[in-house]
N, C-alpha and C positions, 0 to 999 in steps of 0.2 A: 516456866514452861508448863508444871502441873497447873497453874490456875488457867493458862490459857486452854490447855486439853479438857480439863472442867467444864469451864464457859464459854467454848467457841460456837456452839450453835447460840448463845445472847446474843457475841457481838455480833454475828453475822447479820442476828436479828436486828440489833440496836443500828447496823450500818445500813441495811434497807430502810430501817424507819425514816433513820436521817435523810436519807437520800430522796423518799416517799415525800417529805416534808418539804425540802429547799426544792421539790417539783411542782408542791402544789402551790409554795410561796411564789415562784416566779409565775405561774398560772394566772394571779393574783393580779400580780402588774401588767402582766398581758395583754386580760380582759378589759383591764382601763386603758391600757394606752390604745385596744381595736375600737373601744367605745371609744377615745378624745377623735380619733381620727377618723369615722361616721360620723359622728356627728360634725367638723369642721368639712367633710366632705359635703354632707345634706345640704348645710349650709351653704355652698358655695354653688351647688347644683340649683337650690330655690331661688338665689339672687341672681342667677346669670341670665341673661337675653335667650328665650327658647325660638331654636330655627325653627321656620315653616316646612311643615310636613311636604314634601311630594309626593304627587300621585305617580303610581307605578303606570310606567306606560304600557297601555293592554291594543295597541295598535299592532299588532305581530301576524303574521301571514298564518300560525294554527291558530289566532284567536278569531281574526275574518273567515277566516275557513269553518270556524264551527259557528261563527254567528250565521252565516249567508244558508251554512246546509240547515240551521232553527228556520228563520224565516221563508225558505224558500223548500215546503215541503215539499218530497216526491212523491207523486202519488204510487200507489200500491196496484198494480195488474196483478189480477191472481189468473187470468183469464186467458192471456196472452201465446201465441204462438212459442214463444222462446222461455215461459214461466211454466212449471213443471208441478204446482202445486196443484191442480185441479187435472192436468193433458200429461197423465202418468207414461211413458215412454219407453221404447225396450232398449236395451243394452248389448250390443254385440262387440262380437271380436274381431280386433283388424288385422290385417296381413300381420302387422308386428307381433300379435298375441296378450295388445292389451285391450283391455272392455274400455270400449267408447259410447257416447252416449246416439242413438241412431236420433235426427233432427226431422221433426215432422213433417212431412209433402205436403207441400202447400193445397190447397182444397180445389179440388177435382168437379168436373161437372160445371152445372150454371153457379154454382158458390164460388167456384173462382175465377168468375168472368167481372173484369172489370171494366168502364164504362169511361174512355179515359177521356174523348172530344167529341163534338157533334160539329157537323157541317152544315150550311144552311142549302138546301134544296129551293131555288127560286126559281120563278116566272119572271121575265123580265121582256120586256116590250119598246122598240124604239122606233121612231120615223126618220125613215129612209129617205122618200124623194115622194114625189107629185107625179105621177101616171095619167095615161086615158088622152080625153080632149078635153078644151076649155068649157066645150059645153058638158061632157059627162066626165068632169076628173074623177080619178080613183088615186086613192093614196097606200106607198107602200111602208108596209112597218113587217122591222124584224123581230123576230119572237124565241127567246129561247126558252127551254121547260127542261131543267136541268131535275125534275123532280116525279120524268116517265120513264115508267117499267121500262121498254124501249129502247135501243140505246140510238140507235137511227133517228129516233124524235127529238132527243135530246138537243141535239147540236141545231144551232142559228137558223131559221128559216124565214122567207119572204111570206109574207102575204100580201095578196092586193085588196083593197077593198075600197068599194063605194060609200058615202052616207047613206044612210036605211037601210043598205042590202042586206039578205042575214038569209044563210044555210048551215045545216048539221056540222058541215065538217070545218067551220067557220070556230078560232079560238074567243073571237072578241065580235061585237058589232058598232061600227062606227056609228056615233048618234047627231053629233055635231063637230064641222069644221072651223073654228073660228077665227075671223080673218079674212083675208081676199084667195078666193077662192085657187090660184097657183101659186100662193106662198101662205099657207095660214098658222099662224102662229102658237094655235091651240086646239085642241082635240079633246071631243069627251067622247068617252068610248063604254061600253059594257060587256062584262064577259060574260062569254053564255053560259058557263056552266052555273054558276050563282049569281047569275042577273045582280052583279056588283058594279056599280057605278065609277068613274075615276077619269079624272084629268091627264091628261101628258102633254105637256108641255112642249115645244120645239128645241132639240136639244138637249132635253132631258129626258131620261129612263122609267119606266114604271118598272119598278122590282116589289115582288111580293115574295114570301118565304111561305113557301106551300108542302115544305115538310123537312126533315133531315135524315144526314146518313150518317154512320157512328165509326168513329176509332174503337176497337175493342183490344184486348190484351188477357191472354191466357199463363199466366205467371207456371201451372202445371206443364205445361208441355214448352214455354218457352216461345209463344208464337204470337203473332199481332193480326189483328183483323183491319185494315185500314177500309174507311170510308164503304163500310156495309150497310145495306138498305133492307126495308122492308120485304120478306118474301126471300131473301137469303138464307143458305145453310151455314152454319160452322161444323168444325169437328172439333168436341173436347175430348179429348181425352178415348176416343174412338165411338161415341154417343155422337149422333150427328143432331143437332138443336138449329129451332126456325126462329128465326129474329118474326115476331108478327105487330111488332109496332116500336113504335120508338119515337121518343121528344126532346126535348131540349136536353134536361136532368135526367130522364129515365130511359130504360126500353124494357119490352119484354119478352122473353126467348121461351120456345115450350120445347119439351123433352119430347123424346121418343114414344112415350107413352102419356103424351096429351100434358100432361104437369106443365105451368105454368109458371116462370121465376121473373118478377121483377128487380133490375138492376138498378141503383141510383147510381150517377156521375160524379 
């Protein structure tokens, strides 16, 4: 018992050594037997048949989705009615007490008159019947002028007229009948205002387009102007504006104080 109370911190020592030792002797065989089994592993991984890779499939509804928003850019409005970048806006409170954003009134005035159909205003001309006597026939043709201030002239009327005859209040003047003289089958005629030459047929119309009337639409107050004409008022917006021309594509309206606005269609 004294030799042990002596040299018990040796053995204690001498028993970690040992212990230190047969840890690192098994370490030893460890390392060879993780190397024999790497290396039989490599081996058997290099000789074996390698599977063909797959492609991952990139067909997925957020993969189309972000290809189609690449190529199909949007364009950028900085300008626009509803875009706040540039058309800064005030902010008020609603009956609930929360801040909303107030949405800008559409443009007021000839700016927001829009020009949305034209009508075609025509002269149109037809033969009626055979008048008079065999020896002075006179032939009748109806005449519409869907394109005078007027509203009375407008609507379908007779004329009678002889070959050669010609007065002021005459729309046309007959020049040639051609044909036998109580049934002729063609007509050359001239109108008097622009000494314009023209055929009409028996049975067929002469229709000319001698001006137009316009669909209008005031998006500000909510209101449509149908089929207005030349020499016409509107009211936008409480500014009363004169339609003084108008075409197919365009018209144009003058303000109150002479201003001048052309519309496109």
């Amino acid at each position: 018992m004294e030799f042990i109370k002596k040299h018990y911190e040796k053995l204690v020592l001498g028993v970690v050594l040992l212990a230190v030792a047969g840890l690192a002797i098994s370490l030893v065989f460890s390392v060879a037997q993780v190397r024999s089994y790497l290396e039989t592993a490599l081996q058997q991984l290099a000789g074996a048949k390698q599977k063909p890779l797959v492609p991952e499939n990139l067909e997925t509804n957020l993969t189309q989705t972000a290809l189609t928003r690449v190529s199909q850019r949007t364009p950028t409005v900085l300008a626009a009615q509803d875009h706040y970048t540039f058309n800064p806006i005030t902010w008020t409170r609603a009956a609930s007490g929360r801040l909303e954003p107030s949405k800008p009134r559409p443009n007021t005035g000839a700016s927001g008159l829009a020009y949305v159909a034209a009508h075609d205003l025509v002269l149109e001309i037809a033969f009626e019947q055979v008048a008079g006597t065999p020896e002075a026939p006179r032939y009748q043709f109806s005449a519409r002028r869907d394109y005078e201030k007027t509203v009375n002239i407008r609507r379908a009327m007779v004329e009678s007229v002889a070959v050669g005859s010609e007065n002021k209040d005459q729309l046309f003047r007959l020049l040639e009948a051609q044909g036998p003289k109580e049934s002729p089958t063609n007509f050359v005629c001239e109108l008097m205002a622009t000494r314009e030459s023209f055929n009409l047929a028996k049975g067929k119309n002469f229709r000319r387009t001698q001006g137009y009337s316009a669909d209008l639409r005031y998006e500000a107050d909510r209101r449509d102007f149908p089929q207005k004409r030349v020499g016409e008022t509107i009211n936008l917006s409480g500014a009363v504006y004169k339609i003084v021309a108008i075409e197919k594509d365009e018209l144009v309206v003058s303000a109150p104080n002479s201003v001048r606005t052309t519309v496109a269609r």
